[in-house]
Structures are given as structure tokens and as C-alpha cells.
C-alpha positions as semicolon CSV with decimal commas, in nm:
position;residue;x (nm);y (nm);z (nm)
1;X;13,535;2,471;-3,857
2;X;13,230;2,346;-4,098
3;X;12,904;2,597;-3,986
4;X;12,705;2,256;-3,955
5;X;12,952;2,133;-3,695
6;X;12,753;2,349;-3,500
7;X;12,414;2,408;-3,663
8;X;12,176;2,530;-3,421
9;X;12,447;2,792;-3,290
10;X;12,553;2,883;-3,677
11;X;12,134;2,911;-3,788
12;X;12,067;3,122;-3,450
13;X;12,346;3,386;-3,561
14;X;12,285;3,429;-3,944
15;X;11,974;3,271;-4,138
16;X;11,736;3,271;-3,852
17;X;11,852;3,520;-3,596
18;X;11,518;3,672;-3,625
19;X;11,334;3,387;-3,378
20;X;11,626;3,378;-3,169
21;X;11,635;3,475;-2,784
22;X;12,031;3,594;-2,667
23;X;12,224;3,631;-2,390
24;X;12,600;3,620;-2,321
25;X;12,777;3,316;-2,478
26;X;12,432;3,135;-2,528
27;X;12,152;3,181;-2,818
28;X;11,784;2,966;-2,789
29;X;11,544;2,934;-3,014
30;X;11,165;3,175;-2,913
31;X;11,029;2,906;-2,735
32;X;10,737;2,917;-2,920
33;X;10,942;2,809;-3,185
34;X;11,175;2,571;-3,105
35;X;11,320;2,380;-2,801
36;X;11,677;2,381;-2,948
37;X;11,924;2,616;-2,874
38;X;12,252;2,648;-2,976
39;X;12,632;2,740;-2,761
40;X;12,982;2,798;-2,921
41;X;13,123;2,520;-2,684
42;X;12,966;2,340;-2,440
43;X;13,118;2,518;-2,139
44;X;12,996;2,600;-1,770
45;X;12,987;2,981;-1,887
46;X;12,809;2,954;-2,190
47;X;12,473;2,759;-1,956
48;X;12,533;3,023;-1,700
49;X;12,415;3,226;-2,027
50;X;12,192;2,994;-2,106
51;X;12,034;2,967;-1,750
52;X;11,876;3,358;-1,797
53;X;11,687;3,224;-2,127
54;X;11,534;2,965;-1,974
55;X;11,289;2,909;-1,692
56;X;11,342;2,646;-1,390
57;X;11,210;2,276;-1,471
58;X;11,174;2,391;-1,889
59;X;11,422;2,238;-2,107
60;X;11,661;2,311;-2,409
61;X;11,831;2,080;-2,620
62;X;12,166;2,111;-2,796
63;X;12,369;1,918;-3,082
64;X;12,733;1,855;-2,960
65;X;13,040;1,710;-3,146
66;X;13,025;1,458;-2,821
67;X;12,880;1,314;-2,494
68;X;12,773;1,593;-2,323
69;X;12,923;1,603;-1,938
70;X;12,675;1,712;-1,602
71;X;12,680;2,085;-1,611
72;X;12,592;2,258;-1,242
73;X;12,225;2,416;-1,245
74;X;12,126;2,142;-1,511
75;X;12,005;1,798;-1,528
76;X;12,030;1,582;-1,837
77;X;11,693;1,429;-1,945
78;X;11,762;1,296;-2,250
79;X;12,084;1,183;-2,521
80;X;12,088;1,036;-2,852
81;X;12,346;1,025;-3,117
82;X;12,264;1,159;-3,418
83;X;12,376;1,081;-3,798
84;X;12,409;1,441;-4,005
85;X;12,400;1,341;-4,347
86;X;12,453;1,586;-4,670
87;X;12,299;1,495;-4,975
88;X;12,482;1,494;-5,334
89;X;12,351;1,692;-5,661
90;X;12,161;1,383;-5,810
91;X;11,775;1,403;-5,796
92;X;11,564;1,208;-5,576
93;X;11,369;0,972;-5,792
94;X;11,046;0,931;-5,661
95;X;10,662;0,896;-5,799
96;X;10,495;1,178;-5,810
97;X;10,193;1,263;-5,574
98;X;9,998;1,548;-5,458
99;X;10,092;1,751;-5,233
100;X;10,000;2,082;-5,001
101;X;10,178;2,357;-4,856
102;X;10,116;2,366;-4,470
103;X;10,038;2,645;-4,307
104;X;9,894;2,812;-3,984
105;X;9,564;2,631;-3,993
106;X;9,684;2,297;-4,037
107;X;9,925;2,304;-3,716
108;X;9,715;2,169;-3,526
109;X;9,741;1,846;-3,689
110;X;10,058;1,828;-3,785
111;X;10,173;1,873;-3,363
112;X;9,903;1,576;-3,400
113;X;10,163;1,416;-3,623
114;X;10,471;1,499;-3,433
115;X;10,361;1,369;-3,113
116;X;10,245;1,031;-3,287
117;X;10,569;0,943;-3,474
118;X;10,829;1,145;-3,272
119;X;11,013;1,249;-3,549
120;X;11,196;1,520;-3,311
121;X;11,077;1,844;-3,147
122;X;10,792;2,009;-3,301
123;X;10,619;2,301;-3,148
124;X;10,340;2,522;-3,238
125;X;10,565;2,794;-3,450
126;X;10,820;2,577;-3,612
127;X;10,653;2,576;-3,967
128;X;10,770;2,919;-3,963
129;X;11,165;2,835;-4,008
130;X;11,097;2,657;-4,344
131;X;10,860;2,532;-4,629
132;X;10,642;2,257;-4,511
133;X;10,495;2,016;-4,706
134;X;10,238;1,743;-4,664
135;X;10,029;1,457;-4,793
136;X;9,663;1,436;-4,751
137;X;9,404;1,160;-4,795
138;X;9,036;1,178;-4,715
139;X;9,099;1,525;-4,603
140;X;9,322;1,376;-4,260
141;X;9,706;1,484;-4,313
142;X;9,884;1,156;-4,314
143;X;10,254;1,269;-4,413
144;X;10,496;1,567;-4,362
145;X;10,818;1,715;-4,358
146;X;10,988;2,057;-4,355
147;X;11,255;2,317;-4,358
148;X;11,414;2,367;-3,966
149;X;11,798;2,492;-3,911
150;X;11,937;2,725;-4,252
151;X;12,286;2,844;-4,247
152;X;12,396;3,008;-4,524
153;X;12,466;2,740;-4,809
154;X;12,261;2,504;-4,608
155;X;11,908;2,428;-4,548
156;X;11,798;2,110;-4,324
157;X;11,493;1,881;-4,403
158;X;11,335;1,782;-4,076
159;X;10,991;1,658;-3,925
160;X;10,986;1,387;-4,183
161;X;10,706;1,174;-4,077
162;X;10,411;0,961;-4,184
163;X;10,105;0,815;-4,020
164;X;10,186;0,453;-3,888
165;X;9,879;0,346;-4,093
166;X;9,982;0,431;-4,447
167;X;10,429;0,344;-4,409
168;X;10,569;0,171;-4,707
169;X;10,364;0,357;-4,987
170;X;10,677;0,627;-5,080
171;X;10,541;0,940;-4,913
172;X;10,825;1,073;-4,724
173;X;11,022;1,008;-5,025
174;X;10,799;1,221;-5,228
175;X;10,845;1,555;-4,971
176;X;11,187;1,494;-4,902
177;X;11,249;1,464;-5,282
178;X;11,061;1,802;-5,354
179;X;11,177;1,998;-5,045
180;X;11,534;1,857;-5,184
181;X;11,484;1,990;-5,524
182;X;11,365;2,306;-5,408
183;X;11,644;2,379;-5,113
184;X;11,910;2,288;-5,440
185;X;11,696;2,530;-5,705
186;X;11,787;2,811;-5,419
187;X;12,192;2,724;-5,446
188;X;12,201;2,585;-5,092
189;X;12,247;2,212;-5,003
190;X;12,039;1,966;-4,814
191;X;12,110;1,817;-4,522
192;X;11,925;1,633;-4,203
193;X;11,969;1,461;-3,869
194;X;11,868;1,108;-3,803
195;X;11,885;0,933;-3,476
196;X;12,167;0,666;-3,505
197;X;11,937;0,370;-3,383
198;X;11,705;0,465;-3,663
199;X;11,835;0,214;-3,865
200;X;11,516;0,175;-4,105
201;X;11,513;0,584;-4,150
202;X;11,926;0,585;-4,231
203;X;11,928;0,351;-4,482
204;X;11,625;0,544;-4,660
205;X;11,806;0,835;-4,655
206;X;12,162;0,669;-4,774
207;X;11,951;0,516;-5,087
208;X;11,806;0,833;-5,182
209;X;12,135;1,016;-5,212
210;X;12,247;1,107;-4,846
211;X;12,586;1,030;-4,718
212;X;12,711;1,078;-4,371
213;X;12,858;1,366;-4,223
214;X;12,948;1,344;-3,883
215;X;12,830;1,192;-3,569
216;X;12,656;1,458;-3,295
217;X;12,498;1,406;-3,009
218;X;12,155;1,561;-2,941
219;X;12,064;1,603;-2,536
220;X;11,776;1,761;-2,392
221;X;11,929;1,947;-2,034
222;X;11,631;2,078;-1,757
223;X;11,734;2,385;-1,574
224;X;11,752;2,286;-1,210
């Protein structure tokens, strides 16, 4: 089995067991952190595990090789199917721009950012997993994207986002390009997740060097 057939559940046991919250057959990211958590299979026991992480009404969600069936003591809220795509050893060619490392004063802005584009969960600690990178003009943070899940070998590029106002200029090229370069400078390859509807997103990603993976399905369960 390939550790990103099962990412969040791989990252929650080696690179980033340090913001992880366990019990049984069932890891979660520190809330704080992360709504994702991750399960070796998507069984009954492994969300009766789950269940003692998680408070009644909050929610989780998990990447699964399919459709993910009702579960007793959960409700599904939410599925998508979701594109993981590897990229190759060419560069990303892309026009340079300038750039800033985000840290914990701009987070307030860049949940700003996340909650305006929806480029997937985003909560107050998740700059901690990675490097994250952003693009700023007139002093208002109008692009950014990051470092989530890391297995070993394997770092993700996630929270890629810009402002609806200033699309179509190259700016998540430019971060994805240098987070790229940097993940491949540390020996480890880049991947991401894209929402298969995202058509516009995909074929961004496919021209800058990313090929598809495998199909998962990302679902957002509420404990009953």
C-alpha cells in the first residue's frame, strides 16, 4: 500500500504525530489544528475510536479510497471527490514576484482568506504543519498557499488561494512553484488534493507539472 493512499492516517503516525490526538484504531488532528483526521480503514470500530476524540455535533473529515457508507453515532455532512496529483522533477516556470513568509500575526487574515475562497479547511494553527507563503499588495494579503499533510518522502501543497479580485495575474503559480522547489531541495516530493469539479484549478495544476494519482473521497462526518 502507497503511504498517500492514506495520507492523513500515514502524516498522523510519522511526520506530524506531534499535533495528533489518539485513541484506539483512530488518530485526529489537535483541533486547533486541523479538522482532518485520519483511520486505517473506514470501519465501525475504528469511529467507535474516533467517537472519544471528538465532541457531540463537532465534525472530522477523512480521505477514503471510496464513497464513504452511514456509520452508527455519525451523520455525513459533507462528500467530494478529490483528484491527488504528484508532481514530476521539472521546475515550475513561473515569473518571479515577491513574496513573505506567513506567520502567527498574519493568521488572522489568511482564515480571512480561507473562508473567502474555500480552498479547504483552514483553522487557526494550521500554518504550523508547513511553510506558508504569501503575496501582498498595498499591505492586504491577497494570495497564499502552504505545507499541510508530510509523510516521509512526501510533502503536500495546500490552501492555495487568491483574492477573487486579483485571479489571472500568476500568483498561485508563483507559491506553488517556490513551495515546489523547496519541498524537492529537501528530497521529498510534492503532491496536493483538488476537488474533482474544480475543473479550472486541475487543469492549472496538470500544466504546471502535476499528474494524477488516484481518486479519494473527502467527507466531513458530525458525531451524533
Amino acid at each position: 500500500m502507497h503511504p498517500l493512499d492514506n495520507p492523513i492516517w500515514e502524516a498522523l503516525n510519522s511526520s506530524q504525530v506531534r499535533f495528533a490526538e489518539s485513541a484506539g484504531a483512530a488518530r485526529r488532528f489537535l483541533p486547533e489544528v486541523s479538522l482532518l483526521a485520519g483511520l486505517p480503514e473506514p470501519s465501525q470500530q475504528g469511529f467507535d475510536s474516533l467517537a472519544t476524540l471528538v465532541c457531540a455535533e463537532d465534525s472530522v473529515g477523512l480521505f477514503f479510497g471510496a464513497r464513504a457508507k452511514p456509520v452508527a453515532g455519525w451523520t455525513i455532512i459533507h462528500e467530494a471527490p478529490l483528484l491527488q496529483m504528484m508532481q514530476g522533477d521539472r521546475a515550475i516556470p513561473f515569473r518571479a514576484r515577491d513574496f513573505v513568509e506567513l506567520g502567527k500575526a498574519d493568521v488572522p487574515e489568511m482564515i480571512a482568506l480561507a473562508e473567502l475562497t474555500k480552498p479547504g479547511p483552514f483553522s487557526a494553527r494550521t500554518r504550523e504543519l508547513g511553510t506558508y507563503i504569501g503575496i501582498r499588495e498595498n499591505g492586504k494579503l491577497i494570495s497564499m498557499a502552504g505545507e499541510r499533510l508530510r509523510v516521509p518522502g512526501y510533502t503536500e501543497i495546500s490552501a492555495v488561494c487568491t483574492h477573487p479580485e486579483h485571479l489571472g495575474r500568476g500568483h498561485a503559480r508563483a507559491l506553488m512553484a517556490t513551495l515546489a522547489d523547496l519541498i524537492r531541495r529537501r528530497g521529498e516530493v510534492p503532491f496536493l488534493h483538488v476537488r474533482q469539479a474544480n475543473a479550472r484549478a486541475a487543469e492549472l495544476y496538470e500544466r504546471i507539472g502535476f499528474t494524477n494519482r488516484i481518486l479519494l473521497y473527502y467527507t466531513v462526518f458530525s458525531r451524533d
